[in-house]
N, C-alpha and C positions, 0 to 999 in steps of 0.2 A: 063854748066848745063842749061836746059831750066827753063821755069817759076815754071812749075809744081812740078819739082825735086827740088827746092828751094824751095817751098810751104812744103814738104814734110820734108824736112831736120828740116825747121823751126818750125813744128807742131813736131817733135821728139825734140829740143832743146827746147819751150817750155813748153815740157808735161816735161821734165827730170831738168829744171829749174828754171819755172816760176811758174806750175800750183799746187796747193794745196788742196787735197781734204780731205771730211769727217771733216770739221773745220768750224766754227761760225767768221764772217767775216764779220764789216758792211764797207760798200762802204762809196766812196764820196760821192754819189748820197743821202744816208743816209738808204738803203734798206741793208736790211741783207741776208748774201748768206751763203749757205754750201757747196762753194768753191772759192778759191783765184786764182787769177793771177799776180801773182806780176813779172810785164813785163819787168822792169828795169833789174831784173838779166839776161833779153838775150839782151837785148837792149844796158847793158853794156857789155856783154860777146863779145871777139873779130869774134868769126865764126858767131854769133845771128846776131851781130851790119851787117859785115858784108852781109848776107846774107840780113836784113830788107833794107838796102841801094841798093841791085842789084835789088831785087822785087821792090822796089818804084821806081827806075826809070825806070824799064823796063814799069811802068803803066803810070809815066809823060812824057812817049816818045809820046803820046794820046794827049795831055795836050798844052796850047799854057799858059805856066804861068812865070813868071817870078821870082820866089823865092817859098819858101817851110818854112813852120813855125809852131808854134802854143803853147799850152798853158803851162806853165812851169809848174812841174818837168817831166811829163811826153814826152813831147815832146822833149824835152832837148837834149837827144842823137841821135833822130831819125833825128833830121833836122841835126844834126855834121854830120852823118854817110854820110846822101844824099848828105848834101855840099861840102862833102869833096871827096867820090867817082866821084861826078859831073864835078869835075875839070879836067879828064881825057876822055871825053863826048865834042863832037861839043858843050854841052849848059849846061854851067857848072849854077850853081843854088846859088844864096844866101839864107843864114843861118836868122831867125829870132826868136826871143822868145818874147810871150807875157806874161807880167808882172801879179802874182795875180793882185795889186794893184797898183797905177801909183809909181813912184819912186821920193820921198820924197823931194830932192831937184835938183839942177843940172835945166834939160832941164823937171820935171816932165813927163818923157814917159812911155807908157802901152807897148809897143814895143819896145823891145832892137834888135840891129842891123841893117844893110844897107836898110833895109823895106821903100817903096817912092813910096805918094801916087799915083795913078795910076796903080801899078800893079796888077798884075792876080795871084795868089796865091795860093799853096795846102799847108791846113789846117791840119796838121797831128797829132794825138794821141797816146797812145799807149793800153789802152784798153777802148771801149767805153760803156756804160751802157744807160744813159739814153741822152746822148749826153750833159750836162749840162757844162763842160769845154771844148770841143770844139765850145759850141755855145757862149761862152766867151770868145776865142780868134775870132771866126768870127763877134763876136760882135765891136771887139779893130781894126779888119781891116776894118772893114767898117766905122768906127767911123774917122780913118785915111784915107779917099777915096780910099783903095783898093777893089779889087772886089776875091770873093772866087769862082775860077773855080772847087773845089775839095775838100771836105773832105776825110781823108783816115784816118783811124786807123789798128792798127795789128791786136788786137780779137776783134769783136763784141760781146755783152754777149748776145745780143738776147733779152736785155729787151726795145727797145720801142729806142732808140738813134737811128737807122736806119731808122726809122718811123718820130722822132721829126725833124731828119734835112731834111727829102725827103720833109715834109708837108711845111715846112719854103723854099722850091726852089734850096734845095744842092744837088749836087750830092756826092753821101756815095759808098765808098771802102773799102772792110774789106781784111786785108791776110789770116785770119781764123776766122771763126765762135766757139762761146762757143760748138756747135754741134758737130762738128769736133774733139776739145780736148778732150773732154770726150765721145766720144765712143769709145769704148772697141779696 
């Protein structure tokens, strides 16, 4: 299937198991929406997961990065999914999660897995609002000398997170727009 026929599949598997409309919903961000996307159930679903791993690499084939990460719970599956399809790929990709907060004892890291600084990274999400947990994992990579070639998340909601990371020097990927779900 090409890109486009996978964009398509995925905006059918999340309108029939993510999206939620007509409901009182407030966000991370802390704004109130009268509609949900609760992305995990295709991110964990096997054809969802599947498909969000062939569309992201088919977009870090672009990309000179070295690993794929970003802010826990949300990004959780999506970096399993890419690291794990990757391994079958001339360039296969490590797996990283960024911790809410450092981790208590041990080595105190914000970053769990093979993550070393120096790398080129794509920051990924799984739905963005106002960008505020992706610019807290791009905050945890830079803090570790890595550099963010890429943020990407799956919906954008179209409020202002596409705007907040362009103005701070990211480059922003969405696989769907809140526009796109919710038209008829």
């Amino acid at each position: 299937m090409n890109r486009e026929a996978l964009r398509e599949e995925l905006k059918m598997i999340i309108k029939a198991k993510s999206l939620q409309t007509n409901v009182e919903r407030v966000l991370t961000s802390g704004r109130t929406s009268n509609y949900y996307i609760d992305c995990k159930m295709t991110t964990l679903d096997p054809r969802g997961a599947n498909i969000i791993g062939r569309l992201i690499l088919d977009i870090l084939k672009d990309y000179d990065i070295d690993a794929v990460g970003g802010f826990t719970l949300g990004a959780d599956p999506i970096v399993s999914v890419v690291a794990a399809l990757s391994a079958d790929t001339d360039r296969p990709l490590p797996a990283f999660i960024v911790r809410k907060e450092p981790k208590k004892h041990g080595e105190r890291k914000m970053i769990e897995g093979p993550f070393r600084p120096g790398w080129k990274v794509c920051v990924v999400d799984d739905v963005v609002t106002t960008a505020g947990s992706t610019l807290k994992a791009i905050q945890a990579v830079e803090d570790e000398n890595g550099t963010v070639a890429l943020a990407l998340t799956i919906v954008d909601r179209q409020e202002g997170g596409r705007e907040n990371l362009e103005a701070r020097g990211y480059k922003f990927i969405s696989l769907l727009t809140r526009d796109e779900l919710l038209q008829q």
